[in-house]
KOLVEXGU-566559 format. One record per residue (C-alpha): z, y, x; residue in one letter. Coordinates in steps of 0.1 Angstrom, whole numbers, padded with zeros to 4 digits, always signed. Layout:
ZYXa...
//
This chain:
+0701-0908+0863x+0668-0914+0848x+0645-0922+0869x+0604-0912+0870x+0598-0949+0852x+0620-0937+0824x+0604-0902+0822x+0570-0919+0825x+0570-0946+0800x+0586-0924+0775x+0562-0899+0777x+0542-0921+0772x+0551-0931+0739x+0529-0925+0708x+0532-0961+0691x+0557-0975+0667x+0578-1008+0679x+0554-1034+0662x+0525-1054+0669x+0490-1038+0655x+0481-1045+0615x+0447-1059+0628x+0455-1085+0645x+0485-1109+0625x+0508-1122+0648x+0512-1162+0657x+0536-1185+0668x+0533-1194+0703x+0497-1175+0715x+0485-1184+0752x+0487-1166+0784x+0520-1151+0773x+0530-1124+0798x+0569-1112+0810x+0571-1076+0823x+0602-1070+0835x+0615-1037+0841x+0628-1043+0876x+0635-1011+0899x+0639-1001+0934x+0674-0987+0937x+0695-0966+0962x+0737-0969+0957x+0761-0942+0972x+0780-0959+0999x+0817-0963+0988x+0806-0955+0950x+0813-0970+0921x+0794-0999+0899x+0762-0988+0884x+0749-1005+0856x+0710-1016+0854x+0693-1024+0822x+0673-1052+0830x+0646-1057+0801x+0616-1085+0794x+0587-1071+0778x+0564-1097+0763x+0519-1094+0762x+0490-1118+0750x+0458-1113+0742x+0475-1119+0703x+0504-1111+0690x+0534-1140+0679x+0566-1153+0691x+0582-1172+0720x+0605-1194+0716x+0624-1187+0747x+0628-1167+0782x+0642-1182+0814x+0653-1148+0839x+0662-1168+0872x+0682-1137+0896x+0682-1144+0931x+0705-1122+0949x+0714-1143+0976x+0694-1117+0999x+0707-1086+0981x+0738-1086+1008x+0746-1046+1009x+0760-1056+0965x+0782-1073+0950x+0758-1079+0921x+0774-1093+0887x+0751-1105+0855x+0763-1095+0821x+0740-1117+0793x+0761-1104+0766x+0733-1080+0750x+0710-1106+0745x+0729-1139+0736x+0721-1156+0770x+0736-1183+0785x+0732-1174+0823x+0748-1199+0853x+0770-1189+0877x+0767-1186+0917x+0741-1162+0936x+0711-1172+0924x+0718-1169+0886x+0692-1186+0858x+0694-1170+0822x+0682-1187+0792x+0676-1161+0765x+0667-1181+0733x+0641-1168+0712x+0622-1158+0693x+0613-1132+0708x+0584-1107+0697x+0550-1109+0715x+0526-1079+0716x+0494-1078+0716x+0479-1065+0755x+0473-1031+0748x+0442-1014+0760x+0448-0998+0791x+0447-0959+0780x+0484-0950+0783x+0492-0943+0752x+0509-0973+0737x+0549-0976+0740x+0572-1007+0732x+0608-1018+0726x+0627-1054+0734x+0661-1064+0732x+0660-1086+0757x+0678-1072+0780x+0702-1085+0813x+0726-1065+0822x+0733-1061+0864x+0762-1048+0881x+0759-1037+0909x+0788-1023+0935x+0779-1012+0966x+0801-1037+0991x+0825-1023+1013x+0816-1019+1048x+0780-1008+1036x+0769-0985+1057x+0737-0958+1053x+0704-0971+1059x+0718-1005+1052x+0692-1028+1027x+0689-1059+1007x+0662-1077+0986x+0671-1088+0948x+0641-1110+0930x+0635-1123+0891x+0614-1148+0885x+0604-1153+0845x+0592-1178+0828x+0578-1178+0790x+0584-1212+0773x+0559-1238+0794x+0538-1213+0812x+0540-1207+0847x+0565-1188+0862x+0564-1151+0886x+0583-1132+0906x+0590-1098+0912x+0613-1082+0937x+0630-1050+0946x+0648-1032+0973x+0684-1023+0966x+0691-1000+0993x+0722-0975+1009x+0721-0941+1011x+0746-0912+1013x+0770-0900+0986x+0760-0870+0978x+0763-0851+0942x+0734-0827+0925x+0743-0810+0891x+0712-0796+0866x+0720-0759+0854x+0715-0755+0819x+0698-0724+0804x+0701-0709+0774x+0674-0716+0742x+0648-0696+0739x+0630-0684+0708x+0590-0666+0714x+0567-0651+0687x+0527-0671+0686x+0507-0660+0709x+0539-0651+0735x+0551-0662+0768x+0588-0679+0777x+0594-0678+0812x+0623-0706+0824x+0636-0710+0861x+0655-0742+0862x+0681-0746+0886x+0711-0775+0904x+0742-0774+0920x+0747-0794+0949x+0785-0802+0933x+0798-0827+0957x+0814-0825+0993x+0780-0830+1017x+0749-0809+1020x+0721-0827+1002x+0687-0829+1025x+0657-0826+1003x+0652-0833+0969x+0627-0832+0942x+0623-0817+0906x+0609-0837+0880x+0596-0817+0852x+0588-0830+0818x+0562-0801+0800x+0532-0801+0780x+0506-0795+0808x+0487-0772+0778x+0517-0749+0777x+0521-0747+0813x+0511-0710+0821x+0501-0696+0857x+0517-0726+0874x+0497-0742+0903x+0525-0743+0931x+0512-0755+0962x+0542-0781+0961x+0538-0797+0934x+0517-0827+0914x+0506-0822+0875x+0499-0854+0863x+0525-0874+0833x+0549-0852+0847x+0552-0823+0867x+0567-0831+0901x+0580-0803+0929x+0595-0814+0961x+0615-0791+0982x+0622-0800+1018x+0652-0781+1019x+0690-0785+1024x+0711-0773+0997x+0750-0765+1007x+0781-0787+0993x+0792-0763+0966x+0763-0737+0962x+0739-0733+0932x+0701-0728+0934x+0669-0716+0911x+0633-0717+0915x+0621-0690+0931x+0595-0682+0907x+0597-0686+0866x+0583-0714+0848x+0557-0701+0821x+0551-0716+0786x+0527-0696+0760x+0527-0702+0725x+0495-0709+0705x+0489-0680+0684x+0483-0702+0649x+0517-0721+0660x+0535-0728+0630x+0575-0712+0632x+0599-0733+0640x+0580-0753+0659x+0599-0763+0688x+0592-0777+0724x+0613-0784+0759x+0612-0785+0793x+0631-0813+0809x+0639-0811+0846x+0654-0844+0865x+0666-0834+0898x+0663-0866+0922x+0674-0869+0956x+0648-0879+0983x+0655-0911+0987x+0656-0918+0949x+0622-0895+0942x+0607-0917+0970x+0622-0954+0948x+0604-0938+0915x+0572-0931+0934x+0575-0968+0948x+0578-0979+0909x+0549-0960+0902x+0525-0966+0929x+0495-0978+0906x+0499-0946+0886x+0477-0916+0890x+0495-0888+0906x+0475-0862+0886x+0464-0829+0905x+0480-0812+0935x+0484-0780+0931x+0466-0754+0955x+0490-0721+0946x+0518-0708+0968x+0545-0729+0972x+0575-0727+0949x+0612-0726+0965x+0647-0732+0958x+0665-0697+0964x+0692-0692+0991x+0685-0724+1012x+0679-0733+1046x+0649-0750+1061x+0657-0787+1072x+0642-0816+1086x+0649-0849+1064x+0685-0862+1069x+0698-0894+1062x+0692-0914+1033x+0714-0900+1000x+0722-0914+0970x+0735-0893+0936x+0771-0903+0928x+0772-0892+0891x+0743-0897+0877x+0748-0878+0839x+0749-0845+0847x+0713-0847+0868x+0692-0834+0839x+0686-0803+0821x+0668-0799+0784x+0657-0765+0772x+0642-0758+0738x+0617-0730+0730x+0613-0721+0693x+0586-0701+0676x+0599-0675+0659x+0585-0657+0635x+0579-0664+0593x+0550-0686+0595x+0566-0722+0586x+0543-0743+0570x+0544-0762+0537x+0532-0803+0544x+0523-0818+0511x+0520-0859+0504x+0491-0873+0496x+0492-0906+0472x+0462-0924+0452x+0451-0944+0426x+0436-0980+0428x+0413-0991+0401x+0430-1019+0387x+0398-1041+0387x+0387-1069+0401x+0378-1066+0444x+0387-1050+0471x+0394-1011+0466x+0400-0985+0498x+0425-0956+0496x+0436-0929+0521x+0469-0919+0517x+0488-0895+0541x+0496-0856+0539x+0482-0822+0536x+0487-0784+0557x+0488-0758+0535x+0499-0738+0562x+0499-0711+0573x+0507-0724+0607x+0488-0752+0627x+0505-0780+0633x+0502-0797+0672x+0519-0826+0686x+0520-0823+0714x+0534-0802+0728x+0559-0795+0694x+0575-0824+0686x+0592-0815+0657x+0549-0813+0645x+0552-0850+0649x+0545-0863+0610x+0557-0899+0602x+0541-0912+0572x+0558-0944+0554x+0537-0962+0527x+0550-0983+0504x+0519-1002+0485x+0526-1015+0448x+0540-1048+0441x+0505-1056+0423x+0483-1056+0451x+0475-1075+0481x+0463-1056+0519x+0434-1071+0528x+0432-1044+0559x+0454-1016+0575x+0446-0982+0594x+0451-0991+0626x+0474-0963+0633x+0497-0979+0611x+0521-1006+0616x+0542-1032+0594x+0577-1021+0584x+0583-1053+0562x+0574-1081+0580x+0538-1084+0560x+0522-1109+0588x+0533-1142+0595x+0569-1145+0600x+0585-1159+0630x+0600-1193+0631x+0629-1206+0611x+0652-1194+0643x+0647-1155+0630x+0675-1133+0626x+0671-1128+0585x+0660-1095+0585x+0626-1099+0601x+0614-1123+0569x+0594-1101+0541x+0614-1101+0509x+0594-1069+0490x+0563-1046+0487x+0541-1042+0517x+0551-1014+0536x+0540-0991+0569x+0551-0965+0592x+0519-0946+0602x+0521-0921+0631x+0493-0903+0646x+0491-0907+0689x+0486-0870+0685x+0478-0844+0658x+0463-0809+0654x+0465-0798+0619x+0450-0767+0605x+0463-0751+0573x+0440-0763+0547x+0431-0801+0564x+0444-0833+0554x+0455-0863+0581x+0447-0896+0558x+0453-0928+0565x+0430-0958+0554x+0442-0993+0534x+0417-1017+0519x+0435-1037+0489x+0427-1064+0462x+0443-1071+0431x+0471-1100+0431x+0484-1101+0390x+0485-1082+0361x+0491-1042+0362x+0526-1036+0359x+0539-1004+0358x+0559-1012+0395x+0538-0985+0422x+0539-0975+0454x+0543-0940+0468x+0536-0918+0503x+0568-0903+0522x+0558-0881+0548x+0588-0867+0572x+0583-0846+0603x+0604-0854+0629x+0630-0824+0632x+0651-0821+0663x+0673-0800+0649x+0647-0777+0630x+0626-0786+0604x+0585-0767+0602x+0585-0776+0572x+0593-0752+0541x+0595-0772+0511x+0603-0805+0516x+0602-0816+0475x+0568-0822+0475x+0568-0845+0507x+0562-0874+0484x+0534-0890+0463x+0523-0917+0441x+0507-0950+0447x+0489-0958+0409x+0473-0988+0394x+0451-0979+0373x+0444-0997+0344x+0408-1022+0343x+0387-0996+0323x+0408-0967+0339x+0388-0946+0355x+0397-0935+0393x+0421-0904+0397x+0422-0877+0423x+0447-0880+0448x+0482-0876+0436x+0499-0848+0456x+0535-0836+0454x+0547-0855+0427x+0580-0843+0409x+0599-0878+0419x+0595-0857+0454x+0622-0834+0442x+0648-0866+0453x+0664-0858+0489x+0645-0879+0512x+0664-0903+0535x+0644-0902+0560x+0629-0922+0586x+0638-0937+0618x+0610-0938+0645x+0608-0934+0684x+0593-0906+0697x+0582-0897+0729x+0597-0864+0734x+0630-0872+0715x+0631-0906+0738x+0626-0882+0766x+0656-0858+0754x+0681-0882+0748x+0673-0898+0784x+0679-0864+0796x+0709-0857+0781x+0729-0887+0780x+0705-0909+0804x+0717-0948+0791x+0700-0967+0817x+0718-0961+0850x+0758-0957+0850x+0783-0952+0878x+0821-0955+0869x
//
């Protein structure tokens, strides 16, 4: 299943896995920070072993490196778990016995503390791996208490804890519905629905709902909270074996400039009670966002109940449904690089590179991720970067490099390159999205330059038209050369593009969905 802390952090997500340009990173900075991603957690009695991810997440007020992690597992009180620690992922060397210390040796990246505006997302490989099996015997109700303690190289150590708890095997299924395709300016009206698949009635249960608020059309049930997500909660008991939809549609309405074949999704998480009221004790310090003040929404064909034992969802994979709407239409817009020319003289010399609409559709992200540009600029071989945009991040290692321990490929071996992605965009045919480098001279002109690739992220359908001018030129001019325009849609564009890797929120959130990675039962 993935839980609300999954859906939340991953909506989240607007930042590239790096620390900021601004700020280079150094070795060992003070008041390093461990955040580890520790959750409260209900197991079906009698189920199978479910696998939890548990990750170390590393802040200072500057960016560097630490040279090791210690994870020390104490689940001497856990008791209703048999609870096995798998260090394999991360090249640990973790003890044996119930209370288990891990030494994960480093380096290990240290981010910069982000300012607290929730929009910043981050990635480690650090990760634990637990086991846990519910113990034989366990019965309902039945609870236990598993802590982690981290420590960062010499600074102190904390401790956080969580409740691993026992609740009823029960089974809830997500009912997929088919894609839907709307014209600009148009409403697509979704119900989502679940299956209660398994043997017992299930008593209550929630529906987490991952939408663009902006799309959201006519919805203010009286049940739910609109906040990072969408939450409805249903205190209803849904039969072993019988299927259920909202009672009233879900409403999205297209922008009428959308560009076609811009695409969005509603996600739906259905969680048991028990495991909606472990995300909201995850969350606490969260905003819930508004309650709504409408009539209340329902499940069809169910029964009023009062709240029944605690319950558990044995299968875990199937909780989740992911529905795409498409614009239709012929508006697809044309996204044009945009490169530059530095003077080669003497100094310090500011460009703005990125891309162009020339439309006729308006790009948005959010709500359409495949609007989502991703901008990678290469910088010629010639010059130096004195500064960065600050939306942009290093792709090859251009601040200092972590100690001598580093796997190979972190160490900088070419040009100075970036991956620069907007938190969010609203593009209008005819504007241009830039982004700004200040450089300096290093040697000679040579006739080595850089260029601008700019990708949109596709999910499966691509906004953009014409994809041969999606890259530009990064000149040198030469010292009594005067300044050019920017370069836009060079012919060296014409080459097929391979592309660029990033993490996106909304594709984070829809592979979660699908396939979530996080929690496992076999």
């Amino acid at each position: 299943m993935t839980r609300l802390r999954r859906l939340v952090v991953l909506t989240m997500l607007a930042a590239a896995v790096s620390a900021p340009l601004g700020t280079p990173a150094e070795a060992a900075p003070a008041g390093v920070e461990g955040l580890v991603t520790l959750r409260n957690l209900t197991l079906p009695a009698g189920g199978g072993t479910l696998d939890e991810s548990l990750s170390v997440i590393l802040f200072a007020d500057q960016a560097g490196w630490a040279e090791s992690i210690i994870l020390t597992i104490d689940t001497s009180k856990v008791g209703v778990a048999d609870v096995v620690i798998d260090d394999s992922q991360a090249g640990g060397d973790c003890s044996a016995g119930p209370v288990v210390r891990c030494l994960l040796r480093g380096p290990h990246r240290v981010f910069k503390r982000p300012d607290d505006d929730g929009s910043y997302g981050f990635w480690t490989f650090s990760d634990v791996l637990l086991r846990l099996t519910p113990k034989k015997g366990a019965s309902v109700g039945d609870a236990g208490i598993l802590s982690v303690t981290t420590k960062i190289d010499d600074g102190p150590a904390t401790t956080e804890t969580t409740a691993i708890r026992i609740g009823e095997g029960v089974n809830l299924t997500a009912l997929d519905e088919k894609p839907q395709r709307v014209a600009p300016g148009r409403a697509a009206t979704l119900r989502p629905g679940v299956r209660n698949s398994g043997a017992k009635d299930v008593d209550g249960l929630t529906a987490v709902i991952g939408a663009d608020e902006d799309l959201l059309a006519d919805t203010n049930f009286g049940n739910c909270t609109y906040g990072y997500v969408v939450a409805c909660t249903f205190d209803t008991t849904l039969t072993a074996g019988s299927s259920y939809r909202v009672s009233a549609p879900i409403t999205f309405r297209v922008p009428r400039d959308a560009a076609s074949a811009s695409r969005t999704a509603l996600s739906v998480e259905w969680l048991t009670a028990a495991e909606w009221q472990d995300s909201r004790a995850d969350f606490g310090d969260l905003p819930e966002g508004r309650q709504g003040t409408g009539p209340e929404l329902q499940l069809d064909e169910t029964i009023m109940s009062a709240a029944g034992v605690r319950q558990a969802d044995i299968d875990n994979d199937d909780n989740g449904s992911y529905t795409t709407v498409t614009v239709a239409g012929g508006r697809r817009t044309d996204v044009v690089a945009i490169g530059a020319a530095i003077p080669g003289t003497p100094g310090d010399h500011t460009i703005a590179v990125g891309l162009a609409n020339r439309g006729p559709g308006t790009l948005r992200y959010p709500p359409f991720i495949n609007n989502a540009p991703a901008v990678r600029v290469t910088l010629p071989a010639s010059v130096a970067v004195v500064s960065a945009d600050d939306r942009c991040t290093s792709a090859s290692g251009d601040y200092e490099t972590p100690p001598s321990s580093a796997p190979l490929e972190l160490l900088d071996f070419g040009p100075a390159e970036f991956d620069c992605t907007p938190r969010s965009t609203m593009l209008a045919p005819g504007r241009e999205l830039t982004f700004t480098f200040t450089v300096s001279g290093t040697r000679a002109v040579s006739d080595e330059g850089g260029e601008v690739q700019v990708n949109l992220f596709s999910d499966g359908v691509n906004v953009d038209r014409d994809l041969r001018n999606n890259q530009a030129e990064i000149s040198v001019t030469g010292e009594h050369g005067k300044a050019e325009l920017p370069i836009t849609g060079t012919t060296a564009a014409a080459v097929a593009s391979a592309g660029i890797v990033l993490l996106f929120a909304g594709a984070a959130i829809v592979a979660a969905l699908r396939r979530p990675p996080r929690r496992r039962v076999r």
